[in-house]
GUKE-419824 format. One line per 4 residues: number of its first residue (from 0); their letters; for each residue x, y negated, z negated of C-alpha. Coordinates in pm, 1 decimal, padded with zeros to 6 digits, m for minus. Example, Ala and Ser with C-alpha at 12.3 -4.5 7.8 and 13.67 -1.06 7.14 Angstrom:
<torvos>
0 = AS = 01230.0/00450.0/m00780.0; 01367.0/00106.0/m00714.0
</torvos>
This chain:
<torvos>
0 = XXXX = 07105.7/m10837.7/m09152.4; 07243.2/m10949.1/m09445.9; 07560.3/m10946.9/m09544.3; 07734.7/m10810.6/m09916.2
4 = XXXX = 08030.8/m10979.2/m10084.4; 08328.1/m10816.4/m10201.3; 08602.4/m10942.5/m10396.7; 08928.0/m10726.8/m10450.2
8 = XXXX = 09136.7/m10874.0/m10702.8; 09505.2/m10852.8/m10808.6; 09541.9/m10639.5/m10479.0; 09912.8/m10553.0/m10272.0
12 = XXXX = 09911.8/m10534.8/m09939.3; 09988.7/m10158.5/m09823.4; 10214.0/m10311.9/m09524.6; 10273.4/m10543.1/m09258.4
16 = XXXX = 09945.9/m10773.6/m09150.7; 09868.6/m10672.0/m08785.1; 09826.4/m11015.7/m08533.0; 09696.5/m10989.8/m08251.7
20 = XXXX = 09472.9/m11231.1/m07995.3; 09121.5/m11125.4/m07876.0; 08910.7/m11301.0/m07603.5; 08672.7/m11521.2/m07774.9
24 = XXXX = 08435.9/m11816.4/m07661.2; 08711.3/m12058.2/m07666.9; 08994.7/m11856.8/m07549.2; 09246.2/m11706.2/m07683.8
28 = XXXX = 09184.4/m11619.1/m08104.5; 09421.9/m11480.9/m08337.3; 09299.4/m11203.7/m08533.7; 09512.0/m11019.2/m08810.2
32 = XXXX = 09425.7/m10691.6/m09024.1; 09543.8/m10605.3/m09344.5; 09503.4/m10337.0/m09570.7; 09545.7/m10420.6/m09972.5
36 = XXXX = 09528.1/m10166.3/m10246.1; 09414.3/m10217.8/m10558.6; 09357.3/m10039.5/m10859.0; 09028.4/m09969.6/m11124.3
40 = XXXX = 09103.7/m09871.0/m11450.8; 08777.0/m09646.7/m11628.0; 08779.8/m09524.1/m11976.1; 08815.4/m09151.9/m12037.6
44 = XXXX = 08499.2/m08939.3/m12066.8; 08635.3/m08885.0/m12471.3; 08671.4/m09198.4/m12695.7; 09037.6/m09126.2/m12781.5
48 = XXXX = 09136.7/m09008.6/m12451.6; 09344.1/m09243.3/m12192.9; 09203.6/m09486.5/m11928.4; 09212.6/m09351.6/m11552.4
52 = XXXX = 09334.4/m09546.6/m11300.0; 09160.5/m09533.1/m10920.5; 09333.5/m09682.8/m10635.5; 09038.7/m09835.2/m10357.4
56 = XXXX = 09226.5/m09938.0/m10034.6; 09022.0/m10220.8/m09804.2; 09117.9/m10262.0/m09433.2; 09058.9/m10635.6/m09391.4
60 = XXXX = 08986.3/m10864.2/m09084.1; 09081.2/m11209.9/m09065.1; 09017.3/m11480.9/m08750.0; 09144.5/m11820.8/m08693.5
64 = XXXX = 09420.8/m12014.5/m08865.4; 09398.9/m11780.1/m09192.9; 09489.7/m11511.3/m08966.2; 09819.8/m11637.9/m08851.9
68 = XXXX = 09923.5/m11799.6/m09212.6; 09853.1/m11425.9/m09340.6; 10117.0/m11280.5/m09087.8; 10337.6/m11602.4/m09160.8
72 = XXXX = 10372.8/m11534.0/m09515.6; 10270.4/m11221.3/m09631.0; 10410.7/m10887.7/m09605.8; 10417.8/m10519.7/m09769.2
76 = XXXX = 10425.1/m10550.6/m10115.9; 10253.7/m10895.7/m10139.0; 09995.3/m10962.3/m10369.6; 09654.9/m11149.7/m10315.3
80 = XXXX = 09287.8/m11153.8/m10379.4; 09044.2/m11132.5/m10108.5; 08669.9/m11280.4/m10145.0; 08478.9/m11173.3/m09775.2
84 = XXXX = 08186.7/m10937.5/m09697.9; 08101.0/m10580.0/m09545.3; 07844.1/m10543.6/m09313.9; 07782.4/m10190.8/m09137.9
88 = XXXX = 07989.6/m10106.6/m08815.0; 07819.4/m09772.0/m08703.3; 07852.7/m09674.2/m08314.3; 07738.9/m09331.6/m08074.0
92 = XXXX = 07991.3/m09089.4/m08062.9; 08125.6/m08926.7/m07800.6; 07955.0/m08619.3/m07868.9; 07613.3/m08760.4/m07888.7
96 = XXXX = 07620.2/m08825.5/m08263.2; 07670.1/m09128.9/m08498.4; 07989.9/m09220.0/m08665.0; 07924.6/m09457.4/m08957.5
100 = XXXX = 08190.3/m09729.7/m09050.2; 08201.6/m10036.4/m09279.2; 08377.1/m10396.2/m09147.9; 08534.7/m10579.9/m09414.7
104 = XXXX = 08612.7/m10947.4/m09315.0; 08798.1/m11169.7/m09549.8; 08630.0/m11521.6/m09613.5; 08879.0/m11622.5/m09846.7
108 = XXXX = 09264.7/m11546.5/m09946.5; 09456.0/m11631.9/m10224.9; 09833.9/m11586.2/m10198.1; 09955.5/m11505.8/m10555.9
112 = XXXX = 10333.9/m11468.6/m10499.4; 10538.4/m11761.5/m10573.7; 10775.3/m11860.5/m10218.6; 11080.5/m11746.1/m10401.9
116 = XXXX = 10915.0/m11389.3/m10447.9; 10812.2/m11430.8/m10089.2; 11079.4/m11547.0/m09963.2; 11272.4/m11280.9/m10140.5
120 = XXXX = 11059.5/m11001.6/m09990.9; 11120.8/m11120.1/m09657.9; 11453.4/m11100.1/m09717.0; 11445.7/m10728.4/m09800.6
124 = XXXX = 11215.4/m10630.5/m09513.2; 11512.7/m10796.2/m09252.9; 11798.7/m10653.0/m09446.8; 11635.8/m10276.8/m09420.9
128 = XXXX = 11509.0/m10345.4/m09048.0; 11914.1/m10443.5/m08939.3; 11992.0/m10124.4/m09178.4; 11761.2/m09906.5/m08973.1
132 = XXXX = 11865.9/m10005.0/m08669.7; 12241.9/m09968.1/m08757.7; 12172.3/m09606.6/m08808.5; 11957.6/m09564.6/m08511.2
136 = XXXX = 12308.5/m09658.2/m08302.8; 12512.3/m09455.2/m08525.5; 12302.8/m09155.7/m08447.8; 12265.8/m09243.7/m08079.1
140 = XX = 12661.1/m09267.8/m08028.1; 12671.9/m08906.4/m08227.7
</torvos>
């Protein structure tokens, strides 16, 4: 079966990139999923008429070392551009019919943020985590 490429460009990642480790041949492999967003602009149907703008969200799957790096350094709000393929992921239901499904997996990911925006982001995300959790005791000891 052959496979298609897809590149998604100037994307943000929706939130967090998901690591986990899956039995392979050779043990133990990290595997991470992330879901970007990006956005298409199209002209309106009239010549003086404004541009549209159509958000396509990609859940991606990434193996191996590029699969920890991507929960290492990236988070919500990130921005990157993907280069992989899709290949078709269909599977029997439960009730006897066929649910169809497409599997994205990344080939290729380019971290646009500079480290201080990263490292800035990260920042955030801990500062509203210890927030959240402050709150969650103050409404516990209520």
């Amino acid at each position: 079966m052959a496979n298609v490429q897809v590149i998604q460009r100037h994307a943000h990642l929706a939130g967090a990139v998901k690591l986990e480790f899956v039995n392979g041949r050779e043990g133990k492999t990290p595997k991470a999923v992330l879901t970007a967003i990006s956005n298409t602009r199209r002209a309106g149907k009239g010549s003086g008429e404004s541009r549209e703008e159509e958000a396509t969200a990609i859940q991606w799957t990434l193996w191996g070392k590029q699969a920890e790096n991507a929960e290492r350094y990236l988070g919500k709000g990130s921005h990157v551009n993907i280069l992989g393929h899709v290949r078709n992921n269909n599977y029997p239901a439960a009730d006897g019919g066929t649910v169809y499904a497409l599997a994205f997996t990344c080939e290729e990911i380019d971290y646009l943020d500079s480290r201080a925006v990263r490292e800035a982001r990260h920042a955030r995300a801990e500062f509203v985590a210890d927030m959240d959790a402050e709150e969650t005791r103050a409404a516990s000891k209520r």
